[in-house]
Structure formats: structure tokens, C-alpha cells
C-alpha positions in Angstrom: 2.9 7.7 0.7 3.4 4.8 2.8 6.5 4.0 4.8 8.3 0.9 3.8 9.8 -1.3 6.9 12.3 -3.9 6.0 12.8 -6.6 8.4 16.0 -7.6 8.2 18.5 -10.3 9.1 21.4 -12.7 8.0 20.2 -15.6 9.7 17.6 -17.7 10.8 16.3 -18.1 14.7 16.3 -14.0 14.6 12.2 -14.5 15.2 12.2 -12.1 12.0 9.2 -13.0 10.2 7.5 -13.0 14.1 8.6 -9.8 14.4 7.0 -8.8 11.2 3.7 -10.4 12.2 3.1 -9.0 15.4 4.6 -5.0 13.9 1.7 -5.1 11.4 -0.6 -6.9 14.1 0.1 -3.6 16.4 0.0 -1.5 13.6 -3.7 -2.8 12.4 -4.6 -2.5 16.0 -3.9 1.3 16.1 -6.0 1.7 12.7 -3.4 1.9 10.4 -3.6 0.8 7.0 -0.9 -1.7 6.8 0.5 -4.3 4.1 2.3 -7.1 4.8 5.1 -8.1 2.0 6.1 -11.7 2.1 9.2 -11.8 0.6 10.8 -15.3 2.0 10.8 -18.6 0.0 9.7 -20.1 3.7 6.2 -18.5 3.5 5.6 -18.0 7.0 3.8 -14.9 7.2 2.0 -16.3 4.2 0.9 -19.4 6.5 -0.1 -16.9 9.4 -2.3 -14.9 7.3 -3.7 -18.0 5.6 -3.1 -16.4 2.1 -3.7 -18.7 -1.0 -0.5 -19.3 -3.1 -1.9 -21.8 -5.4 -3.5 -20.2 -8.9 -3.2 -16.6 -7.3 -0.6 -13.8 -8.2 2.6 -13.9 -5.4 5.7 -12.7 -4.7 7.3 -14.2 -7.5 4.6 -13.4 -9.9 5.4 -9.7 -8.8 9.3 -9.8 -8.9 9.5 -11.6 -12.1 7.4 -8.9 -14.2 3.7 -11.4 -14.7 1.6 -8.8 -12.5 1.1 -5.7 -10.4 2.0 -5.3 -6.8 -1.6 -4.2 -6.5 -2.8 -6.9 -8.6 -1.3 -9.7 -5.1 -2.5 -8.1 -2.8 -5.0 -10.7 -0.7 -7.3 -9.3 1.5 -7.3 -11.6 4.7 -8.7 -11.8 8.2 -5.5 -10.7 9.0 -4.8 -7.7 7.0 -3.5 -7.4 3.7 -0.4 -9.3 2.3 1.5 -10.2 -0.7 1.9 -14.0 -0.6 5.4 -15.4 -0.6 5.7 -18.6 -2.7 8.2 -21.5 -2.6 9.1 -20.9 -6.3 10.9 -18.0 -4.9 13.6 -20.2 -4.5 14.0 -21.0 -8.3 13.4 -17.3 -9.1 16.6 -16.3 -7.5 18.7 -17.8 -10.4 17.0 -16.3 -12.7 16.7 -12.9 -11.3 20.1 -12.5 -10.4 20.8 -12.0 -14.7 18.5 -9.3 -14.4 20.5 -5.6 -14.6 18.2 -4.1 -12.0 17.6 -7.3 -10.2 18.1 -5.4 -7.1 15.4 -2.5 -7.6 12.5 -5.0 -9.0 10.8 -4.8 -5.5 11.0 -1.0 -4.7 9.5 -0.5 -8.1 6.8 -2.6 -8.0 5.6 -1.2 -4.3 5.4 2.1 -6.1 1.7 0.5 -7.5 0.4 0.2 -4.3 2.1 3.1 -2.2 -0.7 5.3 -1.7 -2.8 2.5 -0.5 -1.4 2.4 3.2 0.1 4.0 5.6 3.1 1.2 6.2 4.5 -1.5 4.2 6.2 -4.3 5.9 8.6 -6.3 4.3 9.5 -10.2 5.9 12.7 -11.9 4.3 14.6 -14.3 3.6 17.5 -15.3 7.0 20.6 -14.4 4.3 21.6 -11.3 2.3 20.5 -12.8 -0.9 18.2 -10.7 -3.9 15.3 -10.7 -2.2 16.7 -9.2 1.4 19.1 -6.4 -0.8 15.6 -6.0 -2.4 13.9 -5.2 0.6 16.8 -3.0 1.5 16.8 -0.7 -1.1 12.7 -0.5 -1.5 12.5 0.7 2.5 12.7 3.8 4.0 14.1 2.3 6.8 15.1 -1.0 8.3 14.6 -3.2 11.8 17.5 -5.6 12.5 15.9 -8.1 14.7 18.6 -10.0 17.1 17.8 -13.0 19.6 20.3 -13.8 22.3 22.6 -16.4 21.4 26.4 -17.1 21.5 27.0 -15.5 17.9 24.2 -13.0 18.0 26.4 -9.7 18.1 29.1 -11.2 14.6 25.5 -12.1 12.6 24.7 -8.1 13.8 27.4 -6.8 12.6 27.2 -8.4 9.1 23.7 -7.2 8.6 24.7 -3.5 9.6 27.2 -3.5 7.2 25.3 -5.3 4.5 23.0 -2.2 5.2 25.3 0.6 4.8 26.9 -1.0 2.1 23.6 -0.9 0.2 22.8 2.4 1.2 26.4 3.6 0.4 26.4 1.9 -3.2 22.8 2.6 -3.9 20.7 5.9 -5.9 19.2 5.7 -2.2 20.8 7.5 0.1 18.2 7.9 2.7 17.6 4.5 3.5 17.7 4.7 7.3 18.3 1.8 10.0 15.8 2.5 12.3 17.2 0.2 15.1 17.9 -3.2 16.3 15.3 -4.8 18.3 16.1 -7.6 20.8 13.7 -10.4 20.3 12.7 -13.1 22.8 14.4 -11.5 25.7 14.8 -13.5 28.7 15.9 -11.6 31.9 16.1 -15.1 33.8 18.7 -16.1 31.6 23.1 -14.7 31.9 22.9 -15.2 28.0 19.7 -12.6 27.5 21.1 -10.1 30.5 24.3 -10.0 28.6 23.3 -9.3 25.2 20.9 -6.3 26.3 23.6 -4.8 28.3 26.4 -5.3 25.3 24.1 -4.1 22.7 24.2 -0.3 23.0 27.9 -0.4 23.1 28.3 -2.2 19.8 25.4 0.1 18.7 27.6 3.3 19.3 30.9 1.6 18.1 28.7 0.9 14.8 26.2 4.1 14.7 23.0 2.2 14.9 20.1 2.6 17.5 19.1 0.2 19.9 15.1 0.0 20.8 14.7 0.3 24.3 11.7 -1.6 24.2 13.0 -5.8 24.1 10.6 -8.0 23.2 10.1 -10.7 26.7 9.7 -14.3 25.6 5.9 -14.7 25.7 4.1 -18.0 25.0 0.8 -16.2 23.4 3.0 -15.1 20.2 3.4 -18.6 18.8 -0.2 -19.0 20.0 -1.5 -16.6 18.6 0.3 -17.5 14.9 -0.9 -21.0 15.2 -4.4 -19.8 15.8 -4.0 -17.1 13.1 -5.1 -14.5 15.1 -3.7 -11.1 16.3 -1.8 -11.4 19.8 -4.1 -7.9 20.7 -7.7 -9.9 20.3 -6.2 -13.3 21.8 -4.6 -11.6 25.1 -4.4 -8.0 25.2 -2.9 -7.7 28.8 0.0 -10.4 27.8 3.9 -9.4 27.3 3.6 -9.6 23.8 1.0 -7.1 23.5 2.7 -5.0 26.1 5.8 -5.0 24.3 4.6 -4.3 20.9 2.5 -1.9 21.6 5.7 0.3 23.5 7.5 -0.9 20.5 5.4 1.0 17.8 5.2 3.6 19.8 8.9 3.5 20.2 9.5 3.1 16.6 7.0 5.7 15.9 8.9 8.2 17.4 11.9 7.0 15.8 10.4 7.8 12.5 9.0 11.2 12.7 12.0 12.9 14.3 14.6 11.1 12.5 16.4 9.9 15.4 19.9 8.2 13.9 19.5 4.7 13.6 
């Protein structure tokens, strides 16, 4: 069975959906059968991976009942992926009358489960349907946060959000696996002060801190633009360096069920 990563945050500028990208990018890299879930109206993994959206089944096929997880999935340079789709955005309304609008993702993965070894799910920047989805179809969740001047109060929404879920759900095991520190610039008082604050508001809240931060690193973007994996465009850069300790990081993580 595959384990389901939900990458998770209440805001935008969080470098989720980058984040997303480049976990599944390591992932493939280490031979890993890997699917990418797209489930944000913004379609940026979509973009990356150069998946159709146009006369194809998506995201919102899939959520609203017209198809089978199994039945998205696009096969792409890239890797696999379930294509987001800007009618996502009208969906919403209409799912949010449904009685298990909340469990319409974690059923439909169930099609394609056996199929990998991880499932990676990109969402929306708000804790709308399609993030609470995400939530309660992962086994465990990555809280991206980028140093800014409200980073750690957007944090401490999403944790909560999180346990709230977990708390009101059927699933108790849903796990945050950590928050990871994106874009981290040591130059900068603003980055240096929200790496050195963040395991104290982790142990105030009970949630894990990666020890691996992700270094601002100009190949990422690059490497999106180009649409190709930040390993095969520069393999000695930061970005592969980071997210290759990363994985293994979050690796470990996983299989001895450190609390996070």
C-alpha cells in the first residue's frame, strides 16, 4: 500500500506545491514508484508535469464521482499525476452539500493504492474541501513554512486545523510528519530567526521540525520552467542536496514513527 503525503498549508508563498514537486522528483530519483495528486484549482504541478487538462479525466472529474482515480492518472516525462483543473474552483460549491464531502479523496486513492509506493498530495493555500480532503486521505502530513513576518501564526493555524481533523475524524492515525522550512536564507536576520524559533513553537505545539531546511536555490524555479527534475538538471546544486537529506530525513521519520 502506498503512503499518502499531504502537503499542507493555509496560505500561499509557503513554496507548497514546489515542495511537492521536488519530494516526488527525489522520490522518482531513488526508484520509487510515486504519484503526484494535484489537488489545487492553481494547477501548478499540473503545469510542471505538462499534464493535459482539456478533454482528459482530472481532479474534479475524480472528486465529483465521473471517473476512477486510476482512470486520471497521466503518465508524463515527469512521473505520474492526477491533473488539477480550474473547474475545481466551481466544484467546491457543489461539493461542500455532499455528506461525505470530506472523505471523497481518500476513497477514490483507494483505486490506485497498490500502484505506488507514495502518493503525494499538492493543495490548495487555505483549509478549504480540497486541503481537509487531503488531510484525512494521508497517512501523514508536511507543513511547509517560508520565513516571513507572520510565518509562525499561519503555522499554528495549520497544526491545529490538523489535529482538529485528526481529532474529529474515523482517522486517528493521521500523523504530522513535520514542518519543513522552505527557502531558507542564512544571509538573511528574518531566515536565522525563524529556524532558531521553530523548534520551540514545535515543542510548545507537539510537532517535529525537519532538520534538513530547504536553502534558497535558483535551479528549483529552473528546473520547473524547464519541466525537468532538479536531479538531471544539476545534481551537485542546493536543491538536490537538500532534498535528497530531506527524503532521507523524512524517510526515517516514517518507518520509526518518530512524533510529528
Amino acid at each position: 500500500m502506498a503512503v499518502k503525503i499531504g502537503i499542507v498549508a493555509n496560505k500561499g508563498g509557503t513554496n507548497k506545491s514546489s515542495v511537492a514537486l521536488c519530494l516526488a522528483d527525489a522520490m522518482i530519483h531513488c526508484n520509487y514508484k510515486v504519484l503526484l495528486v494535484d489537488a489545487d484549482q492553481q494547477c501548478n504541478a499540473t503545469s510542471v508535469y505538462d499534464a493535459e487538462i482539456d478533454g482528459v479525466n482530472t481532479m474534479a472529474d475524480v472528486l465529483a464521482g465521473e471517473c476512477s482515480a486510476k482512470d486520471a492518472v497521466q503518465h508524463t516525462e515527469m512521473g505520474d499525476i492526477i491533473a488539477g483543473d480550474f473547474e475545481l474552483a466551481g466544484l467546491e460549491t457543489r461539493l461542500n452539500n455532499e455528506i461525505n464531502r470530506y472523505e471523497l479523496l481518500s476513497d477514490a486513492l483507494k483505486d490506485v493504492d497498490k500502484d505506488y509506493d507514495f502518493i503525494i498530495i499538492d493543495t490548495p493555500p487555505a483549509l478549504g474541501v480540497y486541503t481537509l480532503n487531503a488531510i484525512i486521505a494521508s497517512d501523514g502530513v508536511i507543513v511547509p513554512i517560508k520565513a516571513d513576518k507572520f510565518a509562525v501564526d499561519g503555522l499554528r493555524r495549520t497544526i491545529e486545523t490538523i489535529k482538529s481533523v485528526k481529532d474529529k475524524s474515523h482517522k486517528k492515525n493521521i500523523r504530522i510528519y513535520g514542518v519543513l522550512l522552505s527557502s531558507y536564507d542564512v544571509r538573511t536576520n528574518l531566515g536565522k530567526s525563524t529556524w532558531e524559533s521553530l523548534p520551540k513553537v514545535g515543542k510548545q505545539m507537539g510537532f517535529h521540525v525537519f532538520s534538513t531546511p530547504i536553502r534558497v536555490c535558483q535551479q528549483i524555479p529552473d528546473a520547473q520552467a524547464a519541466q525537468m527534475s532538479i536531479f538531471e538538471m544539476d545534481p551537485t546544486s542546493n536543491a538536490s542536496k537538500d532534498y535528497a537529506q530531506f527524503l532521507r530525513e523524512l524517510l526515517g521519520v516514517i518507518k520509526h514513527g518518530k512524533k510529528g
